[in-house]
KOLDRENVEX-422117 format. One record per residue (C-alpha): residue number from 0; x, y, z; residue in one letter. Coordinates in nm, 4 decimals, decimal comma. Example, Ala and Ser with C-alpha at 12.3 -4.5 7.8 and 13.67 -1.06 7.14 Angstrom:
2
<pt><seq>0</seq><u>1,2300</u><v>-0,4500</v><w>0,7800</w><type>a</type></pt>
<pt><seq>1</seq><u>1,3670</u><v>-0,1060</v><w>0,7140</w><type>s</type></pt>
This chain:
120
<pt><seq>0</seq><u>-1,6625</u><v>-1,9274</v><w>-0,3560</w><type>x</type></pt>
<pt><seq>1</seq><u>-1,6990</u><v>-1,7749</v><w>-0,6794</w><type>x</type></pt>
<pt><seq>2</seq><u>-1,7128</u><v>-1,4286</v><w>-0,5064</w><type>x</type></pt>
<pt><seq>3</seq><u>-1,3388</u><v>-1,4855</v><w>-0,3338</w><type>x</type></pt>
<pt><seq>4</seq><u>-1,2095</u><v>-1,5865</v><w>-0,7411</w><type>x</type></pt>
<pt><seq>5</seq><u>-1,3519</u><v>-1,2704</v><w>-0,8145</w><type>x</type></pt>
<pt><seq>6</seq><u>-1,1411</u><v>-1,0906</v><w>-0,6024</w><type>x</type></pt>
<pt><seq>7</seq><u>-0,8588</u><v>-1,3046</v><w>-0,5872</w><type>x</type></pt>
<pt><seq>8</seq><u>-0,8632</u><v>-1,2265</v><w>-1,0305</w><type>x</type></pt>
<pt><seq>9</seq><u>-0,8686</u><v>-0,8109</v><w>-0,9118</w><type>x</type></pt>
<pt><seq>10</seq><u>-0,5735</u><v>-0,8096</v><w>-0,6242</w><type>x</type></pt>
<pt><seq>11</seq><u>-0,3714</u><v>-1,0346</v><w>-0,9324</w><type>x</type></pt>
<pt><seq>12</seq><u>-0,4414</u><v>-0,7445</v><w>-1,1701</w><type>x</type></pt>
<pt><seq>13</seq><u>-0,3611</u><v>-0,5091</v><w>-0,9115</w><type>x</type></pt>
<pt><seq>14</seq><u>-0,0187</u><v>-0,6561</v><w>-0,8001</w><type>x</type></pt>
<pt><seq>15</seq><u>0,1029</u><v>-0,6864</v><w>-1,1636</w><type>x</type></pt>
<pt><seq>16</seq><u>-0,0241</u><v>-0,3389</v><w>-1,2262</w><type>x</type></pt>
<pt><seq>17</seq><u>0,2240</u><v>-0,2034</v><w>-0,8896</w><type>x</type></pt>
<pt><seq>18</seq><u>0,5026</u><v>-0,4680</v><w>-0,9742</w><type>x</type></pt>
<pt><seq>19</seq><u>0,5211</u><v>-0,2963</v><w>-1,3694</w><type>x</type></pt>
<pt><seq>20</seq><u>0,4828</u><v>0,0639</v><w>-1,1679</w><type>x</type></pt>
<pt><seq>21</seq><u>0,7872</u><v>-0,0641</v><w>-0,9573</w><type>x</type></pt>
<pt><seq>22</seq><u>1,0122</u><v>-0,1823</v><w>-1,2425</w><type>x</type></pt>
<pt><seq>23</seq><u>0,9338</u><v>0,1528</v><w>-1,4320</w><type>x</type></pt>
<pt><seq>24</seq><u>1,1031</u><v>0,3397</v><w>-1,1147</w><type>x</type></pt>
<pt><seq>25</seq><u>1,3788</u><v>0,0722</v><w>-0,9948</w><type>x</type></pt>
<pt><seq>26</seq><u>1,6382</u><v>0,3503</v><w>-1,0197</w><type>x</type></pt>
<pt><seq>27</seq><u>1,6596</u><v>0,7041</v><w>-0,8495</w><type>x</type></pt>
<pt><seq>28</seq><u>1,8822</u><v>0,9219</v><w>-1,0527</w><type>x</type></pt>
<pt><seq>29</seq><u>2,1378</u><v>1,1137</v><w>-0,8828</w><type>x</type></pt>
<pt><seq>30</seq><u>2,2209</u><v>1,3776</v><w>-1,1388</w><type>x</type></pt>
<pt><seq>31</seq><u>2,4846</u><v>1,6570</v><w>-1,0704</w><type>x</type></pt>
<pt><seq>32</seq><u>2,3776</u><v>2,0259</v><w>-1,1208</w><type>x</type></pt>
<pt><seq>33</seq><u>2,5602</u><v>2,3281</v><w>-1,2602</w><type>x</type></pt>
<pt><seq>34</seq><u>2,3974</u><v>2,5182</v><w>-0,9999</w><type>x</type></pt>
<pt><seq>35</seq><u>2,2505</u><v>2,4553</v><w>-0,6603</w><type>x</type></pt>
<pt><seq>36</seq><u>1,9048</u><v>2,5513</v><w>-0,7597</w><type>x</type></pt>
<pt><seq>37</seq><u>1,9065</u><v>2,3012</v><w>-1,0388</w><type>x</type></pt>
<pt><seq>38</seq><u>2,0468</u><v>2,0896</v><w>-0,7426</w><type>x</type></pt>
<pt><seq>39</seq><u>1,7320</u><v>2,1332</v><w>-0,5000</w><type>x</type></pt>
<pt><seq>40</seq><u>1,5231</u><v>2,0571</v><w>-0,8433</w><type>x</type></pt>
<pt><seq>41</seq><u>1,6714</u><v>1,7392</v><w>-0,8862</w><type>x</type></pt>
<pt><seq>42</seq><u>1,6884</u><v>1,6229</v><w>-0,5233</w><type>x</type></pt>
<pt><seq>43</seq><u>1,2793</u><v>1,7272</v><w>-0,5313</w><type>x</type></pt>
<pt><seq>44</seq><u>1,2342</u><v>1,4797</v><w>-0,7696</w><type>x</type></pt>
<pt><seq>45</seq><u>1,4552</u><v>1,2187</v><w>-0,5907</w><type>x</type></pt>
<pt><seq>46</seq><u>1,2335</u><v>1,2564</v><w>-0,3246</w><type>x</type></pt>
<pt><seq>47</seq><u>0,8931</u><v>1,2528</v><w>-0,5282</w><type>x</type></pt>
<pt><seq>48</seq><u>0,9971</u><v>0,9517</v><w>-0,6983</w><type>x</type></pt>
<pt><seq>49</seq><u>1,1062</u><v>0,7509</v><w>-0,3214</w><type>x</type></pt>
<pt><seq>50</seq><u>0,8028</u><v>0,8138</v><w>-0,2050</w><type>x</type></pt>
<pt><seq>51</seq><u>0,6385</u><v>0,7189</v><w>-0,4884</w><type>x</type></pt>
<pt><seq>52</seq><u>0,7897</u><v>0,4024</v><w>-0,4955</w><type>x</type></pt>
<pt><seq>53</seq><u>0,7659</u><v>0,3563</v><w>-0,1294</w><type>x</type></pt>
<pt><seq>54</seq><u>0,3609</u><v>0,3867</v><w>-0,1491</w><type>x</type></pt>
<pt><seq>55</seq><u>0,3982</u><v>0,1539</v><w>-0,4858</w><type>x</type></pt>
<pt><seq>56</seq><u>0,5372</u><v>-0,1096</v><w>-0,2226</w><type>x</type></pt>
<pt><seq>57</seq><u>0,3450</u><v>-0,0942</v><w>0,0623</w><type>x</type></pt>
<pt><seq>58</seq><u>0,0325</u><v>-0,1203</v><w>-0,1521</w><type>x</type></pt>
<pt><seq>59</seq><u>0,1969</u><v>-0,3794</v><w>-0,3365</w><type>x</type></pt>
<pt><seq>60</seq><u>0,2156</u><v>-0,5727</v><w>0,0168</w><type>x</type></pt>
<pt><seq>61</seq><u>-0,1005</u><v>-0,5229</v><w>0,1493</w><type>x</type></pt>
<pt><seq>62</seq><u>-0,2747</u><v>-0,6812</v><w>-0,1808</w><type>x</type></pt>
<pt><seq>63</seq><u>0,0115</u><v>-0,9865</v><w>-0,1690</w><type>x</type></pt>
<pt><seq>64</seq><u>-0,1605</u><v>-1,0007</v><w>0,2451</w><type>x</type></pt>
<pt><seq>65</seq><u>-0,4708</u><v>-1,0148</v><w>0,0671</w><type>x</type></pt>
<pt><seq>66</seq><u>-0,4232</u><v>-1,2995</v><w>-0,1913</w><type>x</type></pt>
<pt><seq>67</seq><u>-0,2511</u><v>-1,5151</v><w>0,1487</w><type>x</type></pt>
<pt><seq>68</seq><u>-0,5703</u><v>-1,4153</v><w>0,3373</w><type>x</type></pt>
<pt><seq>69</seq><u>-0,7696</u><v>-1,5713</v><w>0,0544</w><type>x</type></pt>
<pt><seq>70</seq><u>-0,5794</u><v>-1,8577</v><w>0,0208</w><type>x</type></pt>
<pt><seq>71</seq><u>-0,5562</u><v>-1,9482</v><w>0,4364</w><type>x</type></pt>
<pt><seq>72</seq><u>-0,9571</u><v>-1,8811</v><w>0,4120</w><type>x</type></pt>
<pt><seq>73</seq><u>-0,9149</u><v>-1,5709</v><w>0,6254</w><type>x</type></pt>
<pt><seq>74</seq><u>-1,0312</u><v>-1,2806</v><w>0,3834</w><type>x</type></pt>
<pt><seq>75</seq><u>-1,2815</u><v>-1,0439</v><w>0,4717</w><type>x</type></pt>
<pt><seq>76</seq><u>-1,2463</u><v>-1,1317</v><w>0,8191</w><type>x</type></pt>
<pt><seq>77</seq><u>-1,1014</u><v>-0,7867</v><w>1,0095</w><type>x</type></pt>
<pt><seq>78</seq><u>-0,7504</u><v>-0,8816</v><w>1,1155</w><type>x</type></pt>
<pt><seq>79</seq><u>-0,8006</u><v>-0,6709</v><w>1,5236</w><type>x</type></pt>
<pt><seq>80</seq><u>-1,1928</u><v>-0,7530</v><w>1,5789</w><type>x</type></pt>
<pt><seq>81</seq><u>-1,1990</u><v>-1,0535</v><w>1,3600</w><type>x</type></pt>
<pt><seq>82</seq><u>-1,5268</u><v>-1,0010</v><w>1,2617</w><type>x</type></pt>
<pt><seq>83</seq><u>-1,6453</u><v>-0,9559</v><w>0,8734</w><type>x</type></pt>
<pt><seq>84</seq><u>-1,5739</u><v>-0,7155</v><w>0,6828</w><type>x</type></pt>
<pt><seq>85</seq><u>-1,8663</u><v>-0,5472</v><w>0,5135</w><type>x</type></pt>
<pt><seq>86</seq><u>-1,8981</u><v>-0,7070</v><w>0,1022</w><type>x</type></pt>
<pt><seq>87</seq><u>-1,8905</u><v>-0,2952</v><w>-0,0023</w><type>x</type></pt>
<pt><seq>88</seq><u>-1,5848</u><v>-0,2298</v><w>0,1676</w><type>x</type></pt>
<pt><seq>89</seq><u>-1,4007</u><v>-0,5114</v><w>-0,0003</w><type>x</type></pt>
<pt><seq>90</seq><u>-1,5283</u><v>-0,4359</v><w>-0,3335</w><type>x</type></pt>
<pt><seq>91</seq><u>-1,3937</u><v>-0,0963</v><w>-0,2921</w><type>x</type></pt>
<pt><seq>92</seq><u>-1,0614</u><v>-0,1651</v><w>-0,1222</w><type>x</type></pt>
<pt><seq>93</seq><u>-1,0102</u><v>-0,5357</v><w>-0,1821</w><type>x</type></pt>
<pt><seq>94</seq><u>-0,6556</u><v>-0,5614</v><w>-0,0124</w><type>x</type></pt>
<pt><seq>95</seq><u>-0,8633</u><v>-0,3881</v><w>0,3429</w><type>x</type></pt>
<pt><seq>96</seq><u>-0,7653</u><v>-0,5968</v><w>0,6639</w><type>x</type></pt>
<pt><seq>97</seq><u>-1,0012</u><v>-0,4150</v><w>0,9149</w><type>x</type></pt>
<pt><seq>98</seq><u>-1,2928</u><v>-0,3386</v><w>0,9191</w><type>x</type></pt>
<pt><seq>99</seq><u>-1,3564</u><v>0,0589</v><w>0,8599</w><type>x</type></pt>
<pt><seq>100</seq><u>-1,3850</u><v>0,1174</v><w>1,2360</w><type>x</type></pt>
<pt><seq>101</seq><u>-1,0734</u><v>-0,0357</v><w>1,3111</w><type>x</type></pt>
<pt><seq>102</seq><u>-0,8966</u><v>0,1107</v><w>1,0006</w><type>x</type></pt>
<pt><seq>103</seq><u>-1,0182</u><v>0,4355</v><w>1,1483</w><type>x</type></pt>
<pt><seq>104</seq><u>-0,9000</u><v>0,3445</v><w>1,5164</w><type>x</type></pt>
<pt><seq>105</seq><u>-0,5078</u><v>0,2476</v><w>1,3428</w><type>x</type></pt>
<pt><seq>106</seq><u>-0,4828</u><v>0,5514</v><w>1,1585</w><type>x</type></pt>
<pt><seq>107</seq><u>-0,6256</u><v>0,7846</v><w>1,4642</w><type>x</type></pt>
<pt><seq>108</seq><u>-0,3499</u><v>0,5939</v><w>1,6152</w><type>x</type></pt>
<pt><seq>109</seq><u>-0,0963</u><v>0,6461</v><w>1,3870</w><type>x</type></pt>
<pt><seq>110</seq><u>-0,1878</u><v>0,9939</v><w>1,3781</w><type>x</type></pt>
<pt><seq>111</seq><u>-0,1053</u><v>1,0459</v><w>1,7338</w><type>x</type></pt>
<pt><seq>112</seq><u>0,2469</u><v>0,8932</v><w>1,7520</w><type>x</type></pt>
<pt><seq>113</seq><u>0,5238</u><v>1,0412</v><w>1,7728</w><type>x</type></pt>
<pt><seq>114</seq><u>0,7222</u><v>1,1323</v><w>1,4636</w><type>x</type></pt>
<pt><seq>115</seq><u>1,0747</u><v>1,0058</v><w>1,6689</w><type>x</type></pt>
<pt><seq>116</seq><u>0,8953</u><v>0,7058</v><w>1,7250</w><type>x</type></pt>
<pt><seq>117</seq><u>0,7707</u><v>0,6337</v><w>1,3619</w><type>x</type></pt>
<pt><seq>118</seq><u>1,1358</u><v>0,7321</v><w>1,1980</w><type>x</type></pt>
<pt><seq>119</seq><u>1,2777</u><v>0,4550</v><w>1,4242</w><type>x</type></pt>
């Protein structure tokens, strides 16, 4: 037990650290340009900084997953095979749901779908 407060203490540090990240970058400037290559600059940037912040979120809600898995007594348990997942691997990457061979399986199967498919 005093192993999950351990890790509950580090996914609370790391969701205040993304929520402060995410209130930093709540707006996206849309700047106009005297010219159209100070104009592909900016939009750059727009587009650094969304997917920035997009990556900010969805690491944001895999630790939030985390802190419910430890409080419905289902952390470290791999969310496909359901069995354990190994005490290194959590230390590393506290918010993991799967165990590394299933993490590997998703994102070999990520990797393969269409784009089409993922944009939908």
């Amino acid at each position: 037990m005093p192993e999950l407060k351990k890790f509950e203490l580090v996914l609370q540090a790391r969701a205040r650290e993304r929520a402060g990240s995410l209130a930093e970058r709540n707006q996206i400037r849309i700047e106009r340009s005297a010219d159209a290559f100070d104009g592909r600059l900016h939009a750059a940037d727009r587009e650094s900084s969304a997917q920035a912040l997009a990556e900010d979120f969805r690491l944001l809600r895999q630790v939030e997953a985390a802190r419910d898995r430890i409080r419905d007594g289902t952390f470290g348990i791999c969310l496909r095979c359901e069995e354990g997942i190994p005490p290194k691997r959590l230390q590393a990457i506290p918010w993991a749901a799967f165990c590394k061979s299933c993490q590997e399986m998703a994102e070999e199967a990520k990797a393969y779908r269409p784009k089409l498919a993922r944009a939908a």
